[in-house]
The first five atom37 places (N, CA, C, CB, O) and aatype in JSON, in Angstrom:
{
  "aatype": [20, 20, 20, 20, 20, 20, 20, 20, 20, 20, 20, 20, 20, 20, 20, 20, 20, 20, 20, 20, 20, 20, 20, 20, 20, 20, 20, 20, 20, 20, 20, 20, 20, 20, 20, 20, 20, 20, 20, 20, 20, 20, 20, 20, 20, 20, 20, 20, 20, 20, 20, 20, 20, 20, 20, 20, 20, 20, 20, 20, 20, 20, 20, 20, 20, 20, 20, 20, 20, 20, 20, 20, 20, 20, 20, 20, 20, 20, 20],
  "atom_mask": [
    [1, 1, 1, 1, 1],
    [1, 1, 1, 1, 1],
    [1, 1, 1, 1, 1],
    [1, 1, 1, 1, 1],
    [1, 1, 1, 1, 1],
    [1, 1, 1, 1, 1],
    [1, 1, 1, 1, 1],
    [1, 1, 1, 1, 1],
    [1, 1, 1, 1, 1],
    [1, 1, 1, 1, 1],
    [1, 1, 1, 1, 1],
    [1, 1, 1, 1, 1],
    [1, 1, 1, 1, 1],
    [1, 1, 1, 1, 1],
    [1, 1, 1, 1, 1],
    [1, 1, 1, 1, 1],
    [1, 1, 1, 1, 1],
    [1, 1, 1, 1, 1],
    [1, 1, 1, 1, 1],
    [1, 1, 1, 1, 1],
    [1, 1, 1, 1, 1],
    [1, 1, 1, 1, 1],
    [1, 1, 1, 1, 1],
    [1, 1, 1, 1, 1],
    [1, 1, 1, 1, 1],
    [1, 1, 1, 1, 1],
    [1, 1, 1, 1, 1],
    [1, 1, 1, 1, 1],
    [1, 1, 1, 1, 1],
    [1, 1, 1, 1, 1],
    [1, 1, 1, 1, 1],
    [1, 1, 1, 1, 1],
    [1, 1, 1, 1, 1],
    [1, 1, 1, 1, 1],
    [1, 1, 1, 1, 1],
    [1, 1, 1, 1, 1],
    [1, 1, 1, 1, 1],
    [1, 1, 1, 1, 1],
    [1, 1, 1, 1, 1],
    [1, 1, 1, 1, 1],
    [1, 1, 1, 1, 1],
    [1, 1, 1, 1, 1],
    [1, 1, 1, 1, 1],
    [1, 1, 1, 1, 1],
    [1, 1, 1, 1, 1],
    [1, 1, 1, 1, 1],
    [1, 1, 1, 1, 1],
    [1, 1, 1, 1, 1],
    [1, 1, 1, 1, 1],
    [1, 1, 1, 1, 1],
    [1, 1, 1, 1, 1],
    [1, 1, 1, 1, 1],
    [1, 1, 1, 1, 1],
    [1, 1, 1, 1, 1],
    [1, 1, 1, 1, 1],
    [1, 1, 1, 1, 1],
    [1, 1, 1, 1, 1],
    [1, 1, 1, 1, 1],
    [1, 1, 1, 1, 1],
    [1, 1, 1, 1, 1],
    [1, 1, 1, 1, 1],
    [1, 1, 1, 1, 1],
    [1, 1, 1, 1, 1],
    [1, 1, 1, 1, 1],
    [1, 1, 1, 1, 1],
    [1, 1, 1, 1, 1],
    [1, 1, 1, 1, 1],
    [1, 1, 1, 1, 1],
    [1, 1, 1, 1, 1],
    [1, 1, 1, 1, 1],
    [1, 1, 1, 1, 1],
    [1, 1, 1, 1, 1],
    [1, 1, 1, 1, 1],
    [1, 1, 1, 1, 1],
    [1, 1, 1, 1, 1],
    [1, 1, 1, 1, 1],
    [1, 1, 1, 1, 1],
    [1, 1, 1, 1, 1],
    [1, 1, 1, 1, 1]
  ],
  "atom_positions": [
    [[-2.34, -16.29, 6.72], [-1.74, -15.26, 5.89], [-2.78, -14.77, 4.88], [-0.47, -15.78, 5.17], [-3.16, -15.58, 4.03]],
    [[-3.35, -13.37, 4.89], [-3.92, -12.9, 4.24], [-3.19, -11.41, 3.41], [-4.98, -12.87, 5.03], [-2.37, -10.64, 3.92]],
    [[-3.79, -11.33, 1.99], [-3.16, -9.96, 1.53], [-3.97, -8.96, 1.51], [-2.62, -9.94, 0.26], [-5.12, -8.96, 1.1]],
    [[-3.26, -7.95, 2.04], [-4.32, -6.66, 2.37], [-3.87, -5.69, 1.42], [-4.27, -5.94, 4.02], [-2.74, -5.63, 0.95]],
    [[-4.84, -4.95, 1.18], [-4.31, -3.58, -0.06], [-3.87, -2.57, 1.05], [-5.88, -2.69, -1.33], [-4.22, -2.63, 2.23]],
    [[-2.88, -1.42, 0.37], [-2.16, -0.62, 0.95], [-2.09, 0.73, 0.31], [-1.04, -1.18, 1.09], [-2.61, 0.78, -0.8]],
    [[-1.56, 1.87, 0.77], [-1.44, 2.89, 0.04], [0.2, 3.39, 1.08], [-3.09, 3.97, 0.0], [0.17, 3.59, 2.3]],
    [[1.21, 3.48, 0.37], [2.55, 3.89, 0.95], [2.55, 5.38, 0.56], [3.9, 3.01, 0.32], [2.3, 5.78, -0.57]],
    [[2.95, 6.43, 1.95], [3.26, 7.84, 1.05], [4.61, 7.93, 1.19], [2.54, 9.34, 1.55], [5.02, 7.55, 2.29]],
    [[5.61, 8.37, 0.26], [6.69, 8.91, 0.46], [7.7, 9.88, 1.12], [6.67, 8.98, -0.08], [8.25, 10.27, 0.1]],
    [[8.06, 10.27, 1.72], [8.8, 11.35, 2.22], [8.94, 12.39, 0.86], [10.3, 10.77, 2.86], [8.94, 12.24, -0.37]],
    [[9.02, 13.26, 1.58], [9.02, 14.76, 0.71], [10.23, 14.71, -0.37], [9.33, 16.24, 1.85], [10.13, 15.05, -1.55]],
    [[11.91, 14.0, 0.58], [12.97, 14.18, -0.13], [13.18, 13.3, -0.89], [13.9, 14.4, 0.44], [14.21, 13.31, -1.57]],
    [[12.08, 12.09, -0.98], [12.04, 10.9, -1.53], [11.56, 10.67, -3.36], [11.08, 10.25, -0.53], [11.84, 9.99, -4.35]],
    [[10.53, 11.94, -2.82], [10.13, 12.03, -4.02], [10.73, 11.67, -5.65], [9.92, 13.09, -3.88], [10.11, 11.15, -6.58]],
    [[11.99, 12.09, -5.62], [12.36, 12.63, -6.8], [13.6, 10.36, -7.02], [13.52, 14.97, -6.49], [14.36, 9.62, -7.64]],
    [[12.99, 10.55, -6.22], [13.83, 8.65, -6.13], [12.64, 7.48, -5.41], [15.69, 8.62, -4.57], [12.76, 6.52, -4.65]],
    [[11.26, 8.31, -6.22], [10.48, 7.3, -5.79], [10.98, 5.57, -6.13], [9.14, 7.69, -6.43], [10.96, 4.6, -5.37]],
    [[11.45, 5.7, -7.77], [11.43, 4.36, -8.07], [12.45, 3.11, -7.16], [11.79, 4.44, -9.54], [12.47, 1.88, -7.19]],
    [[13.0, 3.85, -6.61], [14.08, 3.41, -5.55], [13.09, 2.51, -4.55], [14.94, 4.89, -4.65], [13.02, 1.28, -4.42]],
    [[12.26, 3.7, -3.83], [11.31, 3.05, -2.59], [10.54, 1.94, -3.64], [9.99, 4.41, -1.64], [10.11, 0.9, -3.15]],
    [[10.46, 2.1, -4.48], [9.56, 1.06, -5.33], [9.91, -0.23, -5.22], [9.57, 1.27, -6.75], [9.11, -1.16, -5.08]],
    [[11.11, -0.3, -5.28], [12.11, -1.23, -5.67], [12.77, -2.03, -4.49], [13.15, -0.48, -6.41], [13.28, -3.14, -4.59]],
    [[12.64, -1.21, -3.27], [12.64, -1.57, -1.95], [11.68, -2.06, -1.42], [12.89, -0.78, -1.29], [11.87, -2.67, -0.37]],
    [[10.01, -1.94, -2.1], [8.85, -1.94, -1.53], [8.69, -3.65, -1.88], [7.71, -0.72, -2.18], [8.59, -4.6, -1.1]],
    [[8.72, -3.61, -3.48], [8.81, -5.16, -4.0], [9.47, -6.08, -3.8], [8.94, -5.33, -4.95], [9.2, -7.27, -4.01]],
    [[10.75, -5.44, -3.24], [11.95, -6.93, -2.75], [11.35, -7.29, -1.0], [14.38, -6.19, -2.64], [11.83, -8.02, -0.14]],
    [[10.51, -6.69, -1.01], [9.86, -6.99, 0.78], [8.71, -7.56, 0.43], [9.46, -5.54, 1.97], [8.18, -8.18, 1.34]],
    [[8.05, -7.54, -0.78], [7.37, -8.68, -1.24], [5.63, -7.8, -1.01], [7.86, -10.36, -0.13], [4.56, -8.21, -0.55]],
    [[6.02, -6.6, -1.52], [4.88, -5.66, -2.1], [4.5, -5.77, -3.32], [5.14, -4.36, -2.05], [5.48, -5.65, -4.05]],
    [[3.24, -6.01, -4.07], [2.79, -6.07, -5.05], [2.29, -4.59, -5.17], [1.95, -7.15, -5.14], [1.39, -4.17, -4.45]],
    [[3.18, -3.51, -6.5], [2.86, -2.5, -6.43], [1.86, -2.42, -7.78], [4.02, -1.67, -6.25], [2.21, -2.98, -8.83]],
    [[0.72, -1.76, -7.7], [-0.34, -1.59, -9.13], [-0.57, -0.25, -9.05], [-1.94, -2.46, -9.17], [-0.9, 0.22, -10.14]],
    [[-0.53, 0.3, -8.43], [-0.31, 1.93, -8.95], [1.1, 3.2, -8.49], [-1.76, 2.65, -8.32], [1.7, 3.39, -7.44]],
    [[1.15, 3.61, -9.33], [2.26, 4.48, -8.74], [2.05, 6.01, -8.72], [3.52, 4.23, -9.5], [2.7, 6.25, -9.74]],
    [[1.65, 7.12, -8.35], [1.21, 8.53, -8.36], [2.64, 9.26, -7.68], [-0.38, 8.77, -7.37], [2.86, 9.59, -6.51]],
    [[3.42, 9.35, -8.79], [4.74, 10.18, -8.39], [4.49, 11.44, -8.11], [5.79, 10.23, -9.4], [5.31, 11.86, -7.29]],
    [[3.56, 12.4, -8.51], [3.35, 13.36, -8.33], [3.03, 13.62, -6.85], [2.61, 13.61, -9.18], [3.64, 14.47, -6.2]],
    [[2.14, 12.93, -6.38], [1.85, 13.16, -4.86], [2.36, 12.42, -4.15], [0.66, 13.11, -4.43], [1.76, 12.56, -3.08]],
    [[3.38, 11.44, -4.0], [3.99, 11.1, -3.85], [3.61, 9.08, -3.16], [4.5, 12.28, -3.34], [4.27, 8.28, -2.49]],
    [[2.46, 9.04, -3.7], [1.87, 7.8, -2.97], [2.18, 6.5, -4.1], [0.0, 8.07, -2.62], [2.55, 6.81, -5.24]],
    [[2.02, 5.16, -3.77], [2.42, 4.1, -3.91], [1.35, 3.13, -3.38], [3.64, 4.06, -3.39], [1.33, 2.72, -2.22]],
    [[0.4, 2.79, -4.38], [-0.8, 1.55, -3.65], [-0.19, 0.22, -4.71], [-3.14, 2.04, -4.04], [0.38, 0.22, -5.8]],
    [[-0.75, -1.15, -3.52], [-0.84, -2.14, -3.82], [-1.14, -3.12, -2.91], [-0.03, -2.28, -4.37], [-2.06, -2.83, -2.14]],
    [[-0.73, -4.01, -2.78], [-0.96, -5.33, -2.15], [0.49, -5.96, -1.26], [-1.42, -6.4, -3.47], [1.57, -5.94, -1.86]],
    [[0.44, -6.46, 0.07], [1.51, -7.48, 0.72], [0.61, -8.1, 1.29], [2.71, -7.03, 1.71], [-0.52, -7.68, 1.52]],
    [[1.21, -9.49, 1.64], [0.89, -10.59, 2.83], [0.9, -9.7, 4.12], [2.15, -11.93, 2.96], [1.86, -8.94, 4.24]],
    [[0.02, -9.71, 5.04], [-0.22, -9.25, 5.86], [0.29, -9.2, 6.91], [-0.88, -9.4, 5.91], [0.15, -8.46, 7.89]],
    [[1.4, -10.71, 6.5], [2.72, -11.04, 7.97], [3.68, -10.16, 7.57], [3.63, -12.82, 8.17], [4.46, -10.11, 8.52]],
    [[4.15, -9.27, 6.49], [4.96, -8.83, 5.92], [4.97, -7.25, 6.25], [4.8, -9.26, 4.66], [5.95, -6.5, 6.17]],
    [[3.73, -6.93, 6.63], [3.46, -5.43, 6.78], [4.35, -4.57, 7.67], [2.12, -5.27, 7.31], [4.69, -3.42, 7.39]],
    [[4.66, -5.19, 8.66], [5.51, -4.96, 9.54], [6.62, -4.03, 9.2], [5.92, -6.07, 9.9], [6.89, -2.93, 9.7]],
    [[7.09, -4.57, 8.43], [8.76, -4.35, 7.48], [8.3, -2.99, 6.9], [9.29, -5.79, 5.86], [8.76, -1.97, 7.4]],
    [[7.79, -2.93, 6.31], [7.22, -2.31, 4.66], [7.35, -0.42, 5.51], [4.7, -3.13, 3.95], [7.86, 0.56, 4.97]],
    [[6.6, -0.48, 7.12], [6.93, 1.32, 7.45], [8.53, 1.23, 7.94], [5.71, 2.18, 9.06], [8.78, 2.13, 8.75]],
    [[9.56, 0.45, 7.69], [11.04, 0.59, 8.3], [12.07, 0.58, 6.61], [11.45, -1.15, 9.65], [13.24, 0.63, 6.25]],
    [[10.88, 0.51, 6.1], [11.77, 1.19, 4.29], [12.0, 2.06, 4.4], [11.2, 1.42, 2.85], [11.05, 2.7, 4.85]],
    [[13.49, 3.05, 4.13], [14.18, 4.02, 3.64], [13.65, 5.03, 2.54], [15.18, 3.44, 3.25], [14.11, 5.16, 1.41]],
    [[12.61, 5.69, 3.09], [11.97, 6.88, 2.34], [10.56, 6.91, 2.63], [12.15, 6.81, 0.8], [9.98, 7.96, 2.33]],
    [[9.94, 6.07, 3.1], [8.61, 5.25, 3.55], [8.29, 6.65, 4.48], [8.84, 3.39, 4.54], [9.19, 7.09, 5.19]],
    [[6.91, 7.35, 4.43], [6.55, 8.38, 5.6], [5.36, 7.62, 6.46], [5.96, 10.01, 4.93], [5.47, 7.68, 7.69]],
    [[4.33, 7.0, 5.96], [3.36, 6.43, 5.99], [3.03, 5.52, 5.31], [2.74, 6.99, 5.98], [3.36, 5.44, 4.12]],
    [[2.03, 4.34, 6.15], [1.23, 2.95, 5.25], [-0.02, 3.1, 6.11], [2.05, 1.01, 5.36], [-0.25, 3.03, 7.32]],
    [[-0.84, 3.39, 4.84], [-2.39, 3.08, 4.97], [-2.96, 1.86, 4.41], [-3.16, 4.11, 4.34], [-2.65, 1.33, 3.34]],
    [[-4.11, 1.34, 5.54], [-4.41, 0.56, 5.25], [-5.53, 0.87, 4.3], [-4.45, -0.09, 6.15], [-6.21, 1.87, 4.56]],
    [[-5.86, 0.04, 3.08], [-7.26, 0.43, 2.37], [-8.68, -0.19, 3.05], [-7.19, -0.16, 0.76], [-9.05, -1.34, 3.31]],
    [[-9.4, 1.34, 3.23], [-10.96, 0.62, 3.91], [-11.84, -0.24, 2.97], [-12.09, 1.87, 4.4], [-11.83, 0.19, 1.82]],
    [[-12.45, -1.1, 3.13], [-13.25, -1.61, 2.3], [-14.54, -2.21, 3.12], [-12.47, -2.59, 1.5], [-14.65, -2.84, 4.17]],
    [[-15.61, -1.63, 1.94], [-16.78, -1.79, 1.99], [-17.99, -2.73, 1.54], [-16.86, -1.04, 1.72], [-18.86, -2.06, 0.99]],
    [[-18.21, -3.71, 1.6], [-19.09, -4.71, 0.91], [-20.74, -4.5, 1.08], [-18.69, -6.15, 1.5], [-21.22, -4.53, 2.21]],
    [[-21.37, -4.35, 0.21], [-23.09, -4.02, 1.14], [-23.61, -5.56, 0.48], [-24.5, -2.06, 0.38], [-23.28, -6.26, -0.47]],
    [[-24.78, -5.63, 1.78], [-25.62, -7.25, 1.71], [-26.36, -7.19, 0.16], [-27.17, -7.46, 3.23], [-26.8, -6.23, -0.48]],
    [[-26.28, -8.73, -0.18], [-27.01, -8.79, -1.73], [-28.63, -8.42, -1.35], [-26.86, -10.65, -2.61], [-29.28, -8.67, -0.33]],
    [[-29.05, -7.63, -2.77], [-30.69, -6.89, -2.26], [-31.08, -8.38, -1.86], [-32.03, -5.94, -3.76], [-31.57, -8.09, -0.76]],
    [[-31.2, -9.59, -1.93], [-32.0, -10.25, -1.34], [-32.11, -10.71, -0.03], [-32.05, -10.95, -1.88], [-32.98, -11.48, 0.35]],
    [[-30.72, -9.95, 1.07], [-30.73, -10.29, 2.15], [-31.85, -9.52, 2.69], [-29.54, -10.19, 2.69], [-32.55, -8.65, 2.18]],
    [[-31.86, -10.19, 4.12], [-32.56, -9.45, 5.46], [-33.05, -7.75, 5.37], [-31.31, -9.54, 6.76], [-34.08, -7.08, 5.37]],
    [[-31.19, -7.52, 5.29], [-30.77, -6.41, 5.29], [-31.64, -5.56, 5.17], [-29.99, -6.26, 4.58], [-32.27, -4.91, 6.01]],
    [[-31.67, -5.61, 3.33], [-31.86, -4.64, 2.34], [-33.56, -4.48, 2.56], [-31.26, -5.19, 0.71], [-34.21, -3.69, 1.87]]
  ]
}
């Protein structure tokens, strides 16, 4: 079990009852740290066995996963 960061977008009609999906997002055991009501997105963190659930929430349009990037320390090979 690993936790992966996320970005949830809302449905259009959802908008205006984001805090609802919020509230649905966290009882499924989403750690939410940002909220952008305006555009309608929702980032944070779940257990990765959990992800599953999280696009069958009631207002949910999309779940992105967050890309992440690490570069080698200057003293590797690499660099």
């Amino acid at each position: 079990m690993s936790e992966v960061n996320l970005s949830v977008l809302v449905k259009d009609q959802y908008r205006e009852r984001i805090l609802e999906v919020v509230a649905a997002l966290q009882a499924d055991g989403m750690k939410v740290e940002q909220l952008m009501e305006q555009i309608g997105v929702i980032a944070g963190s779940i257990d990765s066995t959990k992800l599953a659930g999280i696009e069958r929430i009631e207002g949910v349009s999309a779940v992105e996963l967050a890309q992440g990037y690490q570069l080698e320390p200057p003293t590797s090979e690499i660099q």
